[in-house]
The first five atom37 places (N, CA, C, CB, O) and aatype in JSON, in Angstrom:
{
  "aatype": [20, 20, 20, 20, 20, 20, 20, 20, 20, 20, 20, 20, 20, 20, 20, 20, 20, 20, 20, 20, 20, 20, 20, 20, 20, 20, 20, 20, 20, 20, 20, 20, 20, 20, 20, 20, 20, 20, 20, 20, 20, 20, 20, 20, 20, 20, 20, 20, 20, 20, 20, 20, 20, 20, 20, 20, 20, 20, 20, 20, 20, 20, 20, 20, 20, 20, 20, 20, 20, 20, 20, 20, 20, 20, 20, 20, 20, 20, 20, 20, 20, 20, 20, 20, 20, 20, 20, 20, 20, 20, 20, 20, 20, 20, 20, 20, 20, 20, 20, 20, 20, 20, 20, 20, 20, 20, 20, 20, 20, 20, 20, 20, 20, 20, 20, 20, 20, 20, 20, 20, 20, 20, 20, 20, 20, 20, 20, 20, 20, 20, 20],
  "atom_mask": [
    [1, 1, 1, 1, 1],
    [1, 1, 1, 1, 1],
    [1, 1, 1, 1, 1],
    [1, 1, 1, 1, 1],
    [1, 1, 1, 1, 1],
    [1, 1, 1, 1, 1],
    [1, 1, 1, 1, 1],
    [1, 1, 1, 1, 1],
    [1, 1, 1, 1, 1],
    [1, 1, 1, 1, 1],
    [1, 1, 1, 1, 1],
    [1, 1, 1, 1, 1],
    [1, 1, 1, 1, 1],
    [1, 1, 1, 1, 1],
    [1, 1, 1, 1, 1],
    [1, 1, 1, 1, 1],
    [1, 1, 1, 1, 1],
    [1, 1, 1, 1, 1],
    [1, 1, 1, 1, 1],
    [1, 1, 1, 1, 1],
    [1, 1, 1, 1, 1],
    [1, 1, 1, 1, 1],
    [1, 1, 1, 1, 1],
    [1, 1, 1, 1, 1],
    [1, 1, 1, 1, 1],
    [1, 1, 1, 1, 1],
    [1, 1, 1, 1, 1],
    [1, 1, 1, 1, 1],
    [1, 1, 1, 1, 1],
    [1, 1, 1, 1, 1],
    [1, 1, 1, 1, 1],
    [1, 1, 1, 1, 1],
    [1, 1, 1, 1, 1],
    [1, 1, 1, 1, 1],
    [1, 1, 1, 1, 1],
    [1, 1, 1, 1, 1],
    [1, 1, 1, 1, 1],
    [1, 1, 1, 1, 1],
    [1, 1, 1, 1, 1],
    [1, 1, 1, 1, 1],
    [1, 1, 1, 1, 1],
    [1, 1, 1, 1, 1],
    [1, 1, 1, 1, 1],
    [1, 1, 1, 1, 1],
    [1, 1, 1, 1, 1],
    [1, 1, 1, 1, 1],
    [1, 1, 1, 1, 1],
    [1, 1, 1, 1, 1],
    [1, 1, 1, 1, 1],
    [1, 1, 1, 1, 1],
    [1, 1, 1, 1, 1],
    [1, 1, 1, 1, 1],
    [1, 1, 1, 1, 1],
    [1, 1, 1, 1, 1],
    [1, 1, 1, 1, 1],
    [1, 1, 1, 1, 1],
    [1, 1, 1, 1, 1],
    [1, 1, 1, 1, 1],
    [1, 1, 1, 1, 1],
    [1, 1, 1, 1, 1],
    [1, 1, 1, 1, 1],
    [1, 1, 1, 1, 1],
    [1, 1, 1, 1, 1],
    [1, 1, 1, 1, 1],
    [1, 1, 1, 1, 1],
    [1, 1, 1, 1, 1],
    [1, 1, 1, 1, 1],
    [1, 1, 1, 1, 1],
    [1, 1, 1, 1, 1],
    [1, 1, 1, 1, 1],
    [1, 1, 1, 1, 1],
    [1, 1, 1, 1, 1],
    [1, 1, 1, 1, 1],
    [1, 1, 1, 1, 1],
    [1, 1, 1, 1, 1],
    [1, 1, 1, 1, 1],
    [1, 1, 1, 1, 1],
    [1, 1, 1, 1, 1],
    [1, 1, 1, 1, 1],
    [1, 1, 1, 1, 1],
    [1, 1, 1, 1, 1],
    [1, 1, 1, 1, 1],
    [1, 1, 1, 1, 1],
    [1, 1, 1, 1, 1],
    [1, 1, 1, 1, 1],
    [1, 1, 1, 1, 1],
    [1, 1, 1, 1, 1],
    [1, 1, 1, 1, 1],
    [1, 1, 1, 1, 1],
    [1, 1, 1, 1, 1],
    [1, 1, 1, 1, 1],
    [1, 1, 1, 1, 1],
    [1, 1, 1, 1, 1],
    [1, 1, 1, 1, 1],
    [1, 1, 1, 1, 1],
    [1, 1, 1, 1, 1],
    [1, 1, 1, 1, 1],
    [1, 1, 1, 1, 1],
    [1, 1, 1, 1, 1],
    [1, 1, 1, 1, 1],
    [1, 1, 1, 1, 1],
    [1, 1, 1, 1, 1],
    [1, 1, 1, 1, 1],
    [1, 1, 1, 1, 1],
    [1, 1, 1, 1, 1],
    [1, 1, 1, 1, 1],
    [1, 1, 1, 1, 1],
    [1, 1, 1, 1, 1],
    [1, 1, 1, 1, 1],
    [1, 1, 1, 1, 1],
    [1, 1, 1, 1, 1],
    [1, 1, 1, 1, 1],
    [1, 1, 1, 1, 1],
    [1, 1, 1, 1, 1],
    [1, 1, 1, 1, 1],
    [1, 1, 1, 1, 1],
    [1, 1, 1, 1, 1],
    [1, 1, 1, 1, 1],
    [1, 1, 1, 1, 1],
    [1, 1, 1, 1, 1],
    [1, 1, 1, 1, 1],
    [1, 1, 1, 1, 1],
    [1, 1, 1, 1, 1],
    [1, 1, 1, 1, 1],
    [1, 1, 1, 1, 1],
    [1, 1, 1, 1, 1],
    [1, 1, 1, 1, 1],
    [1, 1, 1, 1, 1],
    [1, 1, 1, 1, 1],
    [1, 1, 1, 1, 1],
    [1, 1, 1, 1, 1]
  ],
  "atom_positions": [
    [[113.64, 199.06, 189.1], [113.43, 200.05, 188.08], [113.69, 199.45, 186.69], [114.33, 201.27, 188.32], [112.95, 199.53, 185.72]],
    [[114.66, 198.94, 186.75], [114.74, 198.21, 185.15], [113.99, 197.38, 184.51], [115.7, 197.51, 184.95], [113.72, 197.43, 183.31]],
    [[113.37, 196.06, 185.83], [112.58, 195.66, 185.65], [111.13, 196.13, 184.94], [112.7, 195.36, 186.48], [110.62, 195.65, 183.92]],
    [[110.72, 197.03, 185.64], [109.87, 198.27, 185.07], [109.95, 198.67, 184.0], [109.99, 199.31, 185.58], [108.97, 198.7, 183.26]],
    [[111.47, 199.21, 183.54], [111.4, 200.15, 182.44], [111.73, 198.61, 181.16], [112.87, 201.79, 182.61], [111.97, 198.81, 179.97]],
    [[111.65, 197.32, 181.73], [111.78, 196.38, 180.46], [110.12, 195.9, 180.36], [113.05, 194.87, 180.72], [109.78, 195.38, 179.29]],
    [[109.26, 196.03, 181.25], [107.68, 195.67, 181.15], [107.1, 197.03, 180.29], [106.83, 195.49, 182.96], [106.36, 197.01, 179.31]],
    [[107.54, 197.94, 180.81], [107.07, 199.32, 179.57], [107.13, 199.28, 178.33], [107.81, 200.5, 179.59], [106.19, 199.4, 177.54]],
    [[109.09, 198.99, 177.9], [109.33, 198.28, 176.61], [108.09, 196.97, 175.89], [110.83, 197.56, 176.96], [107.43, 196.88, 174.86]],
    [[108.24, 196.35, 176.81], [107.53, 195.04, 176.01], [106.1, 195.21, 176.02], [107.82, 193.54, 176.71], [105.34, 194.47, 175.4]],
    [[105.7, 196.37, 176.85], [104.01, 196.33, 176.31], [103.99, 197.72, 175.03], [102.6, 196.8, 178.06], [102.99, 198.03, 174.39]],
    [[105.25, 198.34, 174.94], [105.33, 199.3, 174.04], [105.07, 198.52, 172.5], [106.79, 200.05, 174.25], [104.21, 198.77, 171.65]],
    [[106.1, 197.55, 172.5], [105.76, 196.64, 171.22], [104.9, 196.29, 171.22], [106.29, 195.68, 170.88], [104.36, 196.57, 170.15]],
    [[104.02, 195.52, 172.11], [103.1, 194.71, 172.05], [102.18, 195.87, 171.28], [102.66, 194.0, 173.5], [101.93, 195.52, 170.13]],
    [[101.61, 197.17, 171.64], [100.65, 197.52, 171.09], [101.15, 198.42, 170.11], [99.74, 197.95, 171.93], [100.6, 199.5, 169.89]],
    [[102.19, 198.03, 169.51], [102.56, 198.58, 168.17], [102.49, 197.27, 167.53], [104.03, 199.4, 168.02], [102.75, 197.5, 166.35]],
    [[102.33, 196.36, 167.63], [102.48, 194.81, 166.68], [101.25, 195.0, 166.75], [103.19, 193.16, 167.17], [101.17, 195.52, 165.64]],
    [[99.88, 195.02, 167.24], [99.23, 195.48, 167.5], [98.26, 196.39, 166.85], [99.7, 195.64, 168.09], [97.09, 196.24, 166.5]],
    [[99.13, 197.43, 166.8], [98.75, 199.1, 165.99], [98.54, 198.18, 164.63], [100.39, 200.74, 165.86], [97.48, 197.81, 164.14]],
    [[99.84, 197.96, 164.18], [100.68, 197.55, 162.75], [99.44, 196.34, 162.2], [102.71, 196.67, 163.12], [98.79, 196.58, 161.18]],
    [[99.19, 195.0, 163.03], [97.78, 194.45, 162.82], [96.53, 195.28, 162.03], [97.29, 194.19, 164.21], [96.16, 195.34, 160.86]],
    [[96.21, 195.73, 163.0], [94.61, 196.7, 162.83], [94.94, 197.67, 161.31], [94.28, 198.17, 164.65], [94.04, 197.93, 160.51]],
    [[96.19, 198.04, 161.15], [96.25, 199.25, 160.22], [96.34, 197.61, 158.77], [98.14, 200.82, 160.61], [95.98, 197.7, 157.6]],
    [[96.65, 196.96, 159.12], [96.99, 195.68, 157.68], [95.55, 195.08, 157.52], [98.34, 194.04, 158.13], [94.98, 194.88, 156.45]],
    [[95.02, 194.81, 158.95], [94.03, 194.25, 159.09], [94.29, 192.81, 157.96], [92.84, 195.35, 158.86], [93.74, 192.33, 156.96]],
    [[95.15, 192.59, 158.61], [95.22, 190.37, 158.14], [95.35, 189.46, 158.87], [96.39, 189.66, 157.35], [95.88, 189.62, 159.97]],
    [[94.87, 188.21, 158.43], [94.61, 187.44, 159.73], [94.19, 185.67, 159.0], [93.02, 188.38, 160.77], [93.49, 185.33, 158.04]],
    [[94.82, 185.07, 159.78], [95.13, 183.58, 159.13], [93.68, 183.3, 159.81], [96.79, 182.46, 159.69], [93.36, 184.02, 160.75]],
    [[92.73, 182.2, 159.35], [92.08, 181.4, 160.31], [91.75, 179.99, 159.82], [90.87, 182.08, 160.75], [91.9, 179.72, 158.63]],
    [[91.42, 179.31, 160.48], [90.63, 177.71, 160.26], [89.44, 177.8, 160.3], [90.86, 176.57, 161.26], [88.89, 177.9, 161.4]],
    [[88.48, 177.8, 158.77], [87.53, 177.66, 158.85], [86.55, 176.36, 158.78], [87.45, 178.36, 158.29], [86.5, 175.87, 157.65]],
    [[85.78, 175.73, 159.77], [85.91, 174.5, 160.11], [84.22, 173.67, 158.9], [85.87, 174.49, 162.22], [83.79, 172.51, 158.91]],
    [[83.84, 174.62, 158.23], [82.75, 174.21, 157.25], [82.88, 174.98, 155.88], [81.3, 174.52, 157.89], [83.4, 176.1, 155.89]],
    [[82.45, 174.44, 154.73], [82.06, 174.93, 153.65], [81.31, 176.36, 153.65], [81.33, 173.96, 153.15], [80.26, 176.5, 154.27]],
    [[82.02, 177.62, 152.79], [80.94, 178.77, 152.65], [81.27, 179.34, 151.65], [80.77, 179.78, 153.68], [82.39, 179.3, 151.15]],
    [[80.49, 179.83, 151.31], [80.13, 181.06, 150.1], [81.01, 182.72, 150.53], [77.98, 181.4, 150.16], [81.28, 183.02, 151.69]],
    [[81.18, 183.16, 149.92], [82.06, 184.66, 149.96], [81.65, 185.13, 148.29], [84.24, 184.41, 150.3], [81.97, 184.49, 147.28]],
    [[81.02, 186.16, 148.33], [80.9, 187.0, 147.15], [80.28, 185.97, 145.82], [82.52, 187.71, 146.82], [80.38, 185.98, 144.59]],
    [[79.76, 185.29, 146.61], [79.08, 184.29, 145.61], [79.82, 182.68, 145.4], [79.1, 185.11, 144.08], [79.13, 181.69, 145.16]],
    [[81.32, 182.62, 145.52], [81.92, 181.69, 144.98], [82.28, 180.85, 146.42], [83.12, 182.23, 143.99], [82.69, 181.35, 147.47]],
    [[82.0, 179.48, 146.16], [82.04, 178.73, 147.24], [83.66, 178.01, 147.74], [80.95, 177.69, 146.9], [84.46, 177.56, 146.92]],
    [[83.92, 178.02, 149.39], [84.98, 177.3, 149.4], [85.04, 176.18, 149.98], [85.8, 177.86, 149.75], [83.91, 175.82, 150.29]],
    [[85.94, 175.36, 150.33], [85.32, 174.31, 151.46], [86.54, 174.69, 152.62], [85.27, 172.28, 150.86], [87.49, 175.45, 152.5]],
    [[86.12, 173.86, 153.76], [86.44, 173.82, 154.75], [88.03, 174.05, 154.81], [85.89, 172.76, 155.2], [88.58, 173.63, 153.79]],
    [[88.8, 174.55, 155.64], [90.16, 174.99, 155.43], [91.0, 176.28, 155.96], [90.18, 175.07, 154.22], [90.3, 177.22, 156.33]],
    [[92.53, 176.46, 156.07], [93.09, 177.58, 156.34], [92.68, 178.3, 155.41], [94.35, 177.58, 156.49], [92.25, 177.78, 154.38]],
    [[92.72, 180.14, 155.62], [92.46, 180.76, 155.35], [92.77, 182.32, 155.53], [91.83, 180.3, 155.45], [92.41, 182.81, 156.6]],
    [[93.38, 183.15, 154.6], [94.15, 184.01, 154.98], [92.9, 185.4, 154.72], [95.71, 183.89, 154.09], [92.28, 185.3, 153.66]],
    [[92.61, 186.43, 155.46], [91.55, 187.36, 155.24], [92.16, 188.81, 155.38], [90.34, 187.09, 156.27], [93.16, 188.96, 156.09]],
    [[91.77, 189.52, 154.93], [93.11, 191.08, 154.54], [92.05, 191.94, 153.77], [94.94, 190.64, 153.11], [91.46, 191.71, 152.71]],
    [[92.0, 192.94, 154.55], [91.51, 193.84, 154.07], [92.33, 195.14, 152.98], [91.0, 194.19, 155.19], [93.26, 195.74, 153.52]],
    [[92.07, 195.45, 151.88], [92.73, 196.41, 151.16], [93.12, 197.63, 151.91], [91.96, 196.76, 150.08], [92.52, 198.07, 152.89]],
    [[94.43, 198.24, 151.25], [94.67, 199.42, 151.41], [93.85, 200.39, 151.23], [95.45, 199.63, 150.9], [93.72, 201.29, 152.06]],
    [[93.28, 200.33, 150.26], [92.29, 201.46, 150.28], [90.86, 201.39, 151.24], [91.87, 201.6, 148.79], [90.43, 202.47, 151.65]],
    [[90.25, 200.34, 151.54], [89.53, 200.35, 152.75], [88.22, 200.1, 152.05], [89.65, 201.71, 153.71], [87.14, 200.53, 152.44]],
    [[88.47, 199.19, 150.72], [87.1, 199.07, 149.96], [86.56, 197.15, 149.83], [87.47, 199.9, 148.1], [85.62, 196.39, 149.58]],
    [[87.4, 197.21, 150.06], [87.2, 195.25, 149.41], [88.23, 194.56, 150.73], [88.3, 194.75, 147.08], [89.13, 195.19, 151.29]],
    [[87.85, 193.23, 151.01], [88.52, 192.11, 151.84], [88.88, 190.81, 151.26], [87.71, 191.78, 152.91], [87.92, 190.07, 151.05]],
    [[89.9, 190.44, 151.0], [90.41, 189.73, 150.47], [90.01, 188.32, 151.01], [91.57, 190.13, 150.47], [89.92, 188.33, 152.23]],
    [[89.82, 187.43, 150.58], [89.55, 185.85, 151.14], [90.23, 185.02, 150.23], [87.92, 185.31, 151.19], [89.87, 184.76, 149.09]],
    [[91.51, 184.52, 150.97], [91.91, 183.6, 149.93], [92.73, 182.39, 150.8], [92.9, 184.43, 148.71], [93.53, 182.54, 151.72]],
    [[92.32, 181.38, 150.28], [93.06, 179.65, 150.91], [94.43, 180.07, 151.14], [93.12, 178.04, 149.58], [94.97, 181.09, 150.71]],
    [[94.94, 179.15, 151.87], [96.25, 179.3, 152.61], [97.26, 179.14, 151.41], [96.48, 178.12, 153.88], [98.27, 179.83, 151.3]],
    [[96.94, 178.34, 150.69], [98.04, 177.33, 149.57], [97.42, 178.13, 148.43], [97.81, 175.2, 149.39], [97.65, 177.8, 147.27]],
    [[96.68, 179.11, 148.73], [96.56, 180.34, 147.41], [95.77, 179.7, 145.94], [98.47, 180.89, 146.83], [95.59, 180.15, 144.81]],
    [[95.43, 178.5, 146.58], [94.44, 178.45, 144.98], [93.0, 179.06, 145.26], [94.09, 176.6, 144.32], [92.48, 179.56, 144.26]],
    [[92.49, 179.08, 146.08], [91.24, 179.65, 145.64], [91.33, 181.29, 146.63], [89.73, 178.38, 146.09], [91.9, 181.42, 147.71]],
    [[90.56, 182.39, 145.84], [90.43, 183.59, 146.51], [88.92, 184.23, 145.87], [91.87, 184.56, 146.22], [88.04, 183.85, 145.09]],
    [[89.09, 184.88, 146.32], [87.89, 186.28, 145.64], [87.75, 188.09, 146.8], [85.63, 185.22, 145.78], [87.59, 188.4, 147.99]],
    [[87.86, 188.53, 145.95], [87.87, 189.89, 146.52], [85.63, 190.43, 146.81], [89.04, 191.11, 144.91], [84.75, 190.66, 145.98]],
    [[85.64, 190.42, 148.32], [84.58, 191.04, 148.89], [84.49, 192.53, 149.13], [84.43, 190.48, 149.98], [85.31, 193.05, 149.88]],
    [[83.22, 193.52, 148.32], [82.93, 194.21, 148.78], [82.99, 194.58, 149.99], [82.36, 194.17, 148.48], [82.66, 193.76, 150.84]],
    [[83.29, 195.51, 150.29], [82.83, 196.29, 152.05], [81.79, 197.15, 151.59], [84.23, 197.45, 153.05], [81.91, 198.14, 150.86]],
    [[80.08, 196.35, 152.45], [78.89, 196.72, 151.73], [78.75, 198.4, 152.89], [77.34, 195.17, 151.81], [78.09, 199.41, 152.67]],
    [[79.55, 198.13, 153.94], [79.42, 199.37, 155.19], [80.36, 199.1, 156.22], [77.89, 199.47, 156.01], [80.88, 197.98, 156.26]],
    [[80.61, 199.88, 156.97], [81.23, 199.78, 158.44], [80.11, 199.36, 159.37], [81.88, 201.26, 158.99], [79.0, 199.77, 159.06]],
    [[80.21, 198.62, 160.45], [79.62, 199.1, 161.49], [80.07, 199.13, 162.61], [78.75, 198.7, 161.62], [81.26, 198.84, 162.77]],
    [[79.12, 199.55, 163.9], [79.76, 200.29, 165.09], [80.65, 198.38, 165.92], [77.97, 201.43, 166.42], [80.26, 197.25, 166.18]],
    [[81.68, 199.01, 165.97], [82.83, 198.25, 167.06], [82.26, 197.25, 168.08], [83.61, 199.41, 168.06], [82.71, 196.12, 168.26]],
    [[81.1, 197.86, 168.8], [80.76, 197.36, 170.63], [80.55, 195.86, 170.67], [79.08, 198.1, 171.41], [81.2, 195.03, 171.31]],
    [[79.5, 195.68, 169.83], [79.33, 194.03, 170.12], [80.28, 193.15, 170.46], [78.89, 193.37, 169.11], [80.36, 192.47, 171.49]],
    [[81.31, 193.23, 169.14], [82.48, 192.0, 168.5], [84.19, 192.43, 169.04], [82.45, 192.08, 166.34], [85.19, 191.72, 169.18]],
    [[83.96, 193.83, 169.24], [85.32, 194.57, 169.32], [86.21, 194.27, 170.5], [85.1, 196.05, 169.35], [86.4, 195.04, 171.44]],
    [[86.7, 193.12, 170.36], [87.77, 193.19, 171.51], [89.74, 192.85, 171.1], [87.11, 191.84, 172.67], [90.38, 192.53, 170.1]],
    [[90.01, 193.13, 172.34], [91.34, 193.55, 171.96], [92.05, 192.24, 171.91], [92.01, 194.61, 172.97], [93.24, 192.33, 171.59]],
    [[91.51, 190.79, 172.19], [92.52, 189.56, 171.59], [92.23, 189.45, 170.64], [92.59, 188.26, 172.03], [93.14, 189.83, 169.9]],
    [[91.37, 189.09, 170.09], [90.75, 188.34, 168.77], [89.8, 189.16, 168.02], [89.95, 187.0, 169.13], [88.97, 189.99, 168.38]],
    [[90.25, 188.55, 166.56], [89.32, 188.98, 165.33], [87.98, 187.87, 165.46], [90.27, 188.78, 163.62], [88.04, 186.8, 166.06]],
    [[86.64, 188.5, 164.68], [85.34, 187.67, 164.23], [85.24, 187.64, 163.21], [84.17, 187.96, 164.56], [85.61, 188.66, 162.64]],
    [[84.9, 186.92, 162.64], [84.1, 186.1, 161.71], [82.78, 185.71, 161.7], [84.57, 185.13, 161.65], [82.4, 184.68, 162.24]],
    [[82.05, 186.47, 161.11], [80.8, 185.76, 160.88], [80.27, 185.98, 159.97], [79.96, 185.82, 161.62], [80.21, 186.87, 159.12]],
    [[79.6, 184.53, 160.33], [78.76, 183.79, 158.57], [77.31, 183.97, 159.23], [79.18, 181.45, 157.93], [76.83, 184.01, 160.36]],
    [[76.8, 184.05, 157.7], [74.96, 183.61, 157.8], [74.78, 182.61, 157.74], [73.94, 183.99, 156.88], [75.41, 182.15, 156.78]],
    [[74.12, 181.76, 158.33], [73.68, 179.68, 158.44], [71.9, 179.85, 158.09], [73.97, 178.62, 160.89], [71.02, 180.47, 158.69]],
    [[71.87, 178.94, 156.78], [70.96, 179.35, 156.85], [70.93, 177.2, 156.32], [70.48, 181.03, 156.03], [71.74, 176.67, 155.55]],
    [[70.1, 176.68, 156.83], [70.28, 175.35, 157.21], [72.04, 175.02, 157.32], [69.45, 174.4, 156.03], [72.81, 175.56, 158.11]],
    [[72.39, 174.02, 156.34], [73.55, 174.06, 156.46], [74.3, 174.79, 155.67], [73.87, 173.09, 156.48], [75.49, 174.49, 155.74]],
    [[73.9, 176.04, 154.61], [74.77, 176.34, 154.19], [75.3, 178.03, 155.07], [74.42, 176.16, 152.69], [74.45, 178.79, 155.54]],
    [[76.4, 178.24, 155.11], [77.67, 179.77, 155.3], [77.72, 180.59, 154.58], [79.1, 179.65, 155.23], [78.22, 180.41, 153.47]],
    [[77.3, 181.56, 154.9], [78.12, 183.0, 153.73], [78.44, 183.84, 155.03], [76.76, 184.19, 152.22], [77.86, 184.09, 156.09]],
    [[80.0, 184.24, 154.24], [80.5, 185.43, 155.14], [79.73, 186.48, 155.28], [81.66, 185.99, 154.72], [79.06, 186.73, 154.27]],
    [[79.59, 187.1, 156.07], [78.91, 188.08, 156.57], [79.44, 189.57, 156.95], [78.45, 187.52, 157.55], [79.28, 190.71, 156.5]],
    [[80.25, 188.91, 158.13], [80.94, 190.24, 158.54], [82.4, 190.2, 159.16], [80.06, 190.91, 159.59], [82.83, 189.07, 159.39]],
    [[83.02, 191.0, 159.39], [84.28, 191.03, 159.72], [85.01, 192.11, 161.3], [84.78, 191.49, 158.26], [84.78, 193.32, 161.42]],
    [[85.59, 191.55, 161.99], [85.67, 192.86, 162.88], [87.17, 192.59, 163.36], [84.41, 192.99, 164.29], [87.6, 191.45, 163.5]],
    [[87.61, 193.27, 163.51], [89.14, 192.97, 163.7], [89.47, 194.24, 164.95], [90.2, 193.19, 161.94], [88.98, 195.36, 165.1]],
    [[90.53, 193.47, 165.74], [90.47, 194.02, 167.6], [90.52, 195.34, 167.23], [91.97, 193.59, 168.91], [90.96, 195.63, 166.12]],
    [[90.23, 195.96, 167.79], [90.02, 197.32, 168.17], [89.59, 198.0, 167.1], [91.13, 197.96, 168.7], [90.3, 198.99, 167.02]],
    [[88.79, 198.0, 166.21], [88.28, 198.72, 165.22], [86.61, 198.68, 165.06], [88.98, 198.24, 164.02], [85.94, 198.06, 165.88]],
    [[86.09, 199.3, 164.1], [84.55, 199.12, 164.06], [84.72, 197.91, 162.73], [83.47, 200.87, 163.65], [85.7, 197.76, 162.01]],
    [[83.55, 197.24, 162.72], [83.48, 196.01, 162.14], [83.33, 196.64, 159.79], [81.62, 195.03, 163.21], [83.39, 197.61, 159.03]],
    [[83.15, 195.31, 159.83], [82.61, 195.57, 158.36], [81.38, 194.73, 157.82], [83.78, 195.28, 157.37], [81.22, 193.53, 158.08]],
    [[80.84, 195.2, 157.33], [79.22, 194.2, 156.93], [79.6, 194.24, 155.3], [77.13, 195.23, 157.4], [79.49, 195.24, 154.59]],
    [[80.11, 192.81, 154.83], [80.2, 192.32, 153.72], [79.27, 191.81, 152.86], [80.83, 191.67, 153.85], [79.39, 192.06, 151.66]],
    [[77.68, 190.6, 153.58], [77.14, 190.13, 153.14], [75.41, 190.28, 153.94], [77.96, 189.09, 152.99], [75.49, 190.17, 155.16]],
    [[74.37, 190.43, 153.57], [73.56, 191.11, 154.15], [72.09, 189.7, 154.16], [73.41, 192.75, 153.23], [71.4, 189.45, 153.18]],
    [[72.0, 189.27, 155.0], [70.93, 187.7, 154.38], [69.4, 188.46, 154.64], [71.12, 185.69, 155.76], [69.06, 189.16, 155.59]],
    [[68.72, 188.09, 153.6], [67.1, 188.3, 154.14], [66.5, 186.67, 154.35], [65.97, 189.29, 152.72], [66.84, 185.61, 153.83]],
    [[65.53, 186.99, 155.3], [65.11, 186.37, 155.5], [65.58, 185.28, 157.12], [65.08, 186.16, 154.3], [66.7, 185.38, 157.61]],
    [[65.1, 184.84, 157.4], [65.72, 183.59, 158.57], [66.92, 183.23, 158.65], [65.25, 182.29, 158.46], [67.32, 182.43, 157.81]],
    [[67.66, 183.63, 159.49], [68.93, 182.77, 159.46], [69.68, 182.84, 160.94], [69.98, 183.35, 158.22], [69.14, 183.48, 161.84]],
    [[70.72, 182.29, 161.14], [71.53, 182.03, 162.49], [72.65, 183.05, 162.01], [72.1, 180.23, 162.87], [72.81, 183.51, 160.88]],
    [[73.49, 183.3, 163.32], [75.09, 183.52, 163.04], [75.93, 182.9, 163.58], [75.58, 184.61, 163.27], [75.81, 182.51, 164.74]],
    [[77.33, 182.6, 162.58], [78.06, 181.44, 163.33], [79.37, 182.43, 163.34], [78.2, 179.67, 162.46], [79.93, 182.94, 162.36]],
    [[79.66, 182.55, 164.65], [80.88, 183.23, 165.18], [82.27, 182.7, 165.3], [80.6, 183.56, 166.35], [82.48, 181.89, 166.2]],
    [[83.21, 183.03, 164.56], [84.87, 182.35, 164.56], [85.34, 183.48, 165.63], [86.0, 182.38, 162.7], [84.87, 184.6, 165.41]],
    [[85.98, 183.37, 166.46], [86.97, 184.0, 167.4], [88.22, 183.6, 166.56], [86.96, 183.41, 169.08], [88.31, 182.44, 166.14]],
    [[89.64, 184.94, 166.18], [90.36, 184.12, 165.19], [91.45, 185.21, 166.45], [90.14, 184.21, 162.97], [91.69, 186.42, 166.54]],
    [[91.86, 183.99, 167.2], [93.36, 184.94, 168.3], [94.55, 185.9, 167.2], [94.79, 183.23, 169.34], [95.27, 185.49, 166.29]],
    [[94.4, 187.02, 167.66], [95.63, 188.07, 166.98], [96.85, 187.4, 167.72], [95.49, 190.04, 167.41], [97.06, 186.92, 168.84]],
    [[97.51, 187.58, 166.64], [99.0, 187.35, 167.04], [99.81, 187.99, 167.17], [99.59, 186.79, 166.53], [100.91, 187.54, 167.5]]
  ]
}
């Protein structure tokens, strides 16, 4: 029984660290090429991504805090594709070799569409593990 009632405990936190994630919506990652975000280019590197309190703009800014820029949230969209409960996405538009962020989806929520490409292009998907 104790055993039990200490696996209850620890998945109790777990999906409150969890909860507490999704409601901050921030998230470190390694981005392994050069891209564009809201026009201004970064290169390859850690990277810290955070969505505002108010639920309007996503923050993109280098680990060591010199470079940032604040992204529109151009819409929501629906959860199903990207939405899972380890890991956040990332995705860019590739359009030869160059990246622009695109979109954002973080575990258990519906995504965000930041950057919208016309014309031809690929998507390049980051899996970024929640912690």
């Amino acid at each position: 029984m104790r055993n039990r009632n200490l696996l209850l405990t620890s998945l109790l936190t777990l999906l409150a660290a969890l909860s507490v994630h999704a409601q901050t919506g921030s998230l470190r990652t390694s981005i392994p090429f050069a891209f564009t975000a809201a026009g201004k280019q970064f290169p390859a590197g850690q990277y810290d991504i955070a969505r505002d309190p108010g639920g309007q703009t996503i923050k993109v800014a280098s680990a060591d805090g010199k470079n940032s820029v604040m992204v529109m949230i151009l819409t929501r969209t629906a959860g199903a594709i990207h939405n899972t409960p380890a890991d956040a996405h990332v995705v860019f538009d590739k359009v030869g070799e160059t990246f622009t962020l695109s979109a954002l989806w973080y575990p258990g929520t519906d995504g965000y569409m930041l950057h919208t490409m016309k014309g031809q292009h690929e998507h390049k998907v980051l899996d970024v593990p929640v912690k």
